[in-house]
C-alpha positions as CSV (number, residue, x, y, z in Angstrom):
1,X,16.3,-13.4,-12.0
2,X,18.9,-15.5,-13.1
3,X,18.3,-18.4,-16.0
4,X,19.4,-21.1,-13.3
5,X,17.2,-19.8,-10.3
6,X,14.3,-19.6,-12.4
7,X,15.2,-23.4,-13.2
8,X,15.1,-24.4,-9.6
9,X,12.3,-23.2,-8.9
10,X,10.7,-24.7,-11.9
11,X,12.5,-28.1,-10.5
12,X,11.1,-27.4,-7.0
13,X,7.5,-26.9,-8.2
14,X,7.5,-29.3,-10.2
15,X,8.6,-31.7,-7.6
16,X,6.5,-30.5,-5.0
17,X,2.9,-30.8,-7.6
18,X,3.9,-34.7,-8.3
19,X,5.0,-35.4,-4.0
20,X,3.7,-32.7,-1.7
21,X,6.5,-33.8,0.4
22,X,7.2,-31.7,3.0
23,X,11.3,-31.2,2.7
24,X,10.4,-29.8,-0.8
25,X,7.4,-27.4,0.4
26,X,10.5,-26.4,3.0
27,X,13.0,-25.5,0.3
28,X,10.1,-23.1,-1.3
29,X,9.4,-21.4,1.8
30,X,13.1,-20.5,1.8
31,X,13.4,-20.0,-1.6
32,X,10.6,-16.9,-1.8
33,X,11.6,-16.0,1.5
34,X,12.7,-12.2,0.2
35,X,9.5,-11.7,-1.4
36,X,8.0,-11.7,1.7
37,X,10.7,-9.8,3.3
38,X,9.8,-7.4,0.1
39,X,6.1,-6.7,1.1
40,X,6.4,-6.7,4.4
41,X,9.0,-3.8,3.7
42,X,6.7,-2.3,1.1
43,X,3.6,-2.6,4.0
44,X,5.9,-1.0,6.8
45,X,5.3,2.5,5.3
46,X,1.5,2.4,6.7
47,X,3.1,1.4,10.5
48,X,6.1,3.3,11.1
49,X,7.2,2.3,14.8
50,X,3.5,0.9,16.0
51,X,4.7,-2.7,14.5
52,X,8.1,-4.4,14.3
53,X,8.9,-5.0,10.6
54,X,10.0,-8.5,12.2
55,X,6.0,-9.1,13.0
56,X,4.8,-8.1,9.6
57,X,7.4,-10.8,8.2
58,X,6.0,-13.6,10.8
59,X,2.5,-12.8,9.7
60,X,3.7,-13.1,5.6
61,X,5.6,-16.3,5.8
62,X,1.9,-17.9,6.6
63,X,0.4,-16.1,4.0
64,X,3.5,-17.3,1.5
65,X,3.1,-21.3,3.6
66,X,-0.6,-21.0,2.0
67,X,0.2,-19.9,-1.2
68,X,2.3,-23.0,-1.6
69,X,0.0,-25.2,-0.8
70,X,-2.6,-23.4,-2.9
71,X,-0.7,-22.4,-6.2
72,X,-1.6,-24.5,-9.3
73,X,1.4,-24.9,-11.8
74,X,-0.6,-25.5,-14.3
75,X,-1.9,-22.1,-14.9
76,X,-0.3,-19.2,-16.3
77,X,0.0,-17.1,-13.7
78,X,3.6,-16.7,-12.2
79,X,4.1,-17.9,-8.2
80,X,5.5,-14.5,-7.3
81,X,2.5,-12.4,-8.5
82,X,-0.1,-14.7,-6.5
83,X,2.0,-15.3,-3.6
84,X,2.2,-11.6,-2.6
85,X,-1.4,-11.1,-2.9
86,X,-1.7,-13.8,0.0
87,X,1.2,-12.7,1.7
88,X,0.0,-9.6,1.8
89,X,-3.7,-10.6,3.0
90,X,-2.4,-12.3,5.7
91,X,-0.8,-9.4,7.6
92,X,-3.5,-7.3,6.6
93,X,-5.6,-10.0,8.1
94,X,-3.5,-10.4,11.8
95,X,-3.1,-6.6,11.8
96,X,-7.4,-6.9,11.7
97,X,-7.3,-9.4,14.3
98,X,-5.6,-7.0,16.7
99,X,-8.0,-4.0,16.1
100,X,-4.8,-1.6,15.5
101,X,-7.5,0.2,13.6
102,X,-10.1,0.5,16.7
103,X,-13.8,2.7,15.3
104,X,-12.0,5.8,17.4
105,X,-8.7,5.5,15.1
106,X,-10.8,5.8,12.0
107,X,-13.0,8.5,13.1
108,X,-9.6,10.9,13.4
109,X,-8.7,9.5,10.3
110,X,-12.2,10.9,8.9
111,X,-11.8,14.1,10.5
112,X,-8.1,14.6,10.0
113,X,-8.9,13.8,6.1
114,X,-12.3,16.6,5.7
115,X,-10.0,19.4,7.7
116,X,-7.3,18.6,4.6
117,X,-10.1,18.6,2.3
118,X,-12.0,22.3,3.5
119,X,-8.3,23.4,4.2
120,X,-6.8,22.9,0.6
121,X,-10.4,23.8,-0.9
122,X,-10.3,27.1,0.8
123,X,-6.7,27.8,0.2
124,X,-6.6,26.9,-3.3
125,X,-3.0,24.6,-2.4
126,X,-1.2,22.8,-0.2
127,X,-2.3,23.2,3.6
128,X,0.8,23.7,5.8
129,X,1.3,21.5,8.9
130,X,0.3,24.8,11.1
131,X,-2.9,25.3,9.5
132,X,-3.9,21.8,9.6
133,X,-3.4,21.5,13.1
134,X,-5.0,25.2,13.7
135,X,-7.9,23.8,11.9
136,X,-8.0,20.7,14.3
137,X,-7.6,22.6,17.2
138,X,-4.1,21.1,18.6
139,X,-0.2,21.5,18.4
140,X,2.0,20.5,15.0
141,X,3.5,17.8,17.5
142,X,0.0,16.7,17.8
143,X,-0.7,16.4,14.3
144,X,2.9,14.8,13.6
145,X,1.2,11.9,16.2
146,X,-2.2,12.0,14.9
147,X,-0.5,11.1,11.0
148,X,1.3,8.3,12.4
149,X,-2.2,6.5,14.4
150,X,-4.1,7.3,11.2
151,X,-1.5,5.5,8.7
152,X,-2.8,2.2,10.1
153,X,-6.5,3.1,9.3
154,X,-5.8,4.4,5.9
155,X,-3.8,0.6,5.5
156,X,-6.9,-0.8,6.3
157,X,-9.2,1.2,4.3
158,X,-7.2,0.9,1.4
159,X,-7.2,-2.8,1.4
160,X,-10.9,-3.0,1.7
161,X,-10.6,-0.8,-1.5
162,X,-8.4,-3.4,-3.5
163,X,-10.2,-5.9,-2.3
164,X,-13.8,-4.4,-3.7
165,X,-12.0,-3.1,-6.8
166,X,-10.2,-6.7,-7.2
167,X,-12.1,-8.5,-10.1
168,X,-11.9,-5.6,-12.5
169,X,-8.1,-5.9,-11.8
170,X,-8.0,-2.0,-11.0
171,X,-4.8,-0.6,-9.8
172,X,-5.3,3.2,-9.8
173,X,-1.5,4.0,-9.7
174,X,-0.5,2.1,-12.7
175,X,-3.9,2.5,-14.4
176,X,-2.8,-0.9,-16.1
177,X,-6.8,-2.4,-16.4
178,X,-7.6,-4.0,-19.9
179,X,-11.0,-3.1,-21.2
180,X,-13.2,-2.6,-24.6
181,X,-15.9,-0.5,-22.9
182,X,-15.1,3.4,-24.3
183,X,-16.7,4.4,-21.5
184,X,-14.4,2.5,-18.8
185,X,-11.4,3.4,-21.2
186,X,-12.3,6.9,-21.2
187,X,-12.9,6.8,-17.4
188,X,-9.5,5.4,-16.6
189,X,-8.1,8.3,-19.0
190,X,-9.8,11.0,-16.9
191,X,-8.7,9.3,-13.6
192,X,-5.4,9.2,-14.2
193,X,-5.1,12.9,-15.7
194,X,-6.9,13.8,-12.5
195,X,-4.5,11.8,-9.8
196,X,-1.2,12.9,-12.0
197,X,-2.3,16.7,-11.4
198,X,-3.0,15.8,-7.8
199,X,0.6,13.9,-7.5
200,X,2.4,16.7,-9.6
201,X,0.5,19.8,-6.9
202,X,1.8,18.0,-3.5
203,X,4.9,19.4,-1.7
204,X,8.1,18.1,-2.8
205,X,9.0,15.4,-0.2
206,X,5.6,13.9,-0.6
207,X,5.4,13.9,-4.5
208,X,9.0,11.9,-3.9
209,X,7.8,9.4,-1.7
210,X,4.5,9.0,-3.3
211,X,6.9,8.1,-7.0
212,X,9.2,6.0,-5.2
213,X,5.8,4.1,-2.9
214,X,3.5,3.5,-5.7
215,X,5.6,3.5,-9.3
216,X,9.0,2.4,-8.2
217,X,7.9,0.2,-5.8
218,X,10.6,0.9,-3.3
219,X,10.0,-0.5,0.6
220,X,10.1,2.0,3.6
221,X,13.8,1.2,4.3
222,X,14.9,1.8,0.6
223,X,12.9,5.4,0.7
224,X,14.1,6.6,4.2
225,X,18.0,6.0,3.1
226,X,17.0,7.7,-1.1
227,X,15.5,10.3,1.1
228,X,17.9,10.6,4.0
229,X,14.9,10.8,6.7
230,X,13.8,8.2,9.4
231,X,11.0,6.1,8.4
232,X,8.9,7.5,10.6
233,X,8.9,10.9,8.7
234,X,8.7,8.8,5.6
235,X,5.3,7.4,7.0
236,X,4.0,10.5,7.9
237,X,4.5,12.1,4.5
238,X,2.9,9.4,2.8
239,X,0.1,9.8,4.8
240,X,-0.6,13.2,4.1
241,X,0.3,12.7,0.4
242,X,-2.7,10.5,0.7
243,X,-5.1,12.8,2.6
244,X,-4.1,15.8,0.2
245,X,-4.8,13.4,-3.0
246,X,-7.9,12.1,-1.4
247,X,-9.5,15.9,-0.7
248,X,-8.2,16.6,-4.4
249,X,-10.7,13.9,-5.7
250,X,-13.1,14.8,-3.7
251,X,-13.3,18.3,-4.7
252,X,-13.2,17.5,-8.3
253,X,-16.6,14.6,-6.8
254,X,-18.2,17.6,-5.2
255,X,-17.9,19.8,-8.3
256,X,-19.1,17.5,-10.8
257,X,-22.4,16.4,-8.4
């Protein structure tokens, strides 16, 4: 960011704390604009075609409308990191209000999820689509489907997760959580040797959307054209990235217990 935007939006802010007039409040909704266009991008991954990208940025620009009015200047936390938290909980919140993740969606994400689990536990790798969808008892086509229903559950279920996780600051990607507990710093040690192997033992094309997701932070667009694949396929990879990651973990649970 360049020395003279960051200086208009200091202007801005500063404007808007001392007048809460509503031209100003107007200029800051256009002003962060991108960053909602940003997670609304990042977010698409978990939709593929089921929502328009263009609904995901209607819902944000309410969530970014009530981080304006709720932002305090005066504490040292920058606009764009708090922002994108509420931008991001209001989508999640309208996609909620909808029921795209109906009890029946989240029960085949369940199932879909154990089949990687005893798949990859009996194999010893990486289940192929074929054998997953021998194991569930339907076509590849079916399972290419199933992936793309599920993504929207696994949104969900993910943001419950954050949510829970949220006041000991916990992001289990960048493993960036301050603590002097040995114990908690030797936990987030283990955890992130374990989720590294996991990352580093998925197919290709799902390790590469997984590093560009989650560490370079790239939206669904920017990966689909990096990759040269719709963003549908880019969806579904992610998705079973996440189910093979998840039945990784939970072998290493089952083994400990």
């Amino acid at each position: 960011m360049s020395a003279s935007v960051l200086q208009r939006q200091q202007e801005l802010w500063k404007e808007y704390s001392e007048t809460k007039a509503q031209s100003i409040k107007e200029q800051l909704i256009i002003e962060y604009a991108d960053l909602v266009k940003y997670v609304a991008g990042r977010l698409s991954i978990y939709f593929g075609s089921n929502v328009e990208y263009d609904d995901l940025v209607g819902y944000g620009v309410f969530g970014l409308i009530d981080a304006i009015d709720k932002f305090d200047i005066s504490k040292k936390v920058k606009f764009e990191t708090y922002a994108s938290l509420r931008i991001r909980g209001a989508i999640i919140d309208a996609i909620r209000e909808q029921d795209w993740a109906p009890r029946s969606l989240r029960k085949k994400g369940k199932d879909l999820e154990r089949a990687y689990f005893e798949l990859e536990n009996e194999l010893g790798h990486s289940a192929s689509d074929q054998q997953v969808a021998e194991k569930l008892g339907i076509t590849v086509d079916e399972l290419h489907k199933l992936l793309q229903e599920v993504n929207i559950s696994q949104m969900i279920s993910l943001e419950d997760y954050l949510e829970q996780n949220h006041e000991t600051g916990f992001d289990p990607f960048s493993m960036q959580r301050e603590t002097n507990i040995p114990e908690q710093r030797l936990e987030v040690v283990e955890l992130k040797e374990i989720l590294a192997d996991a990352i580093d033992k998925l197919p290709e094309k799902e390790k590469t959307v997984v590093t560009l997701y989650y560490y370079e932070e790239l939206t669904l667009k920017e990966i689909s054209l990096i990759m040269k694949v719709s963003e549908s396929r880019v969806s579904q990879l992610h998705t079973k990235a996440i189910m093979r990651m998840r039945g990784k973990l939970e072998r290493i649970k089952s083994a400990i217990l």
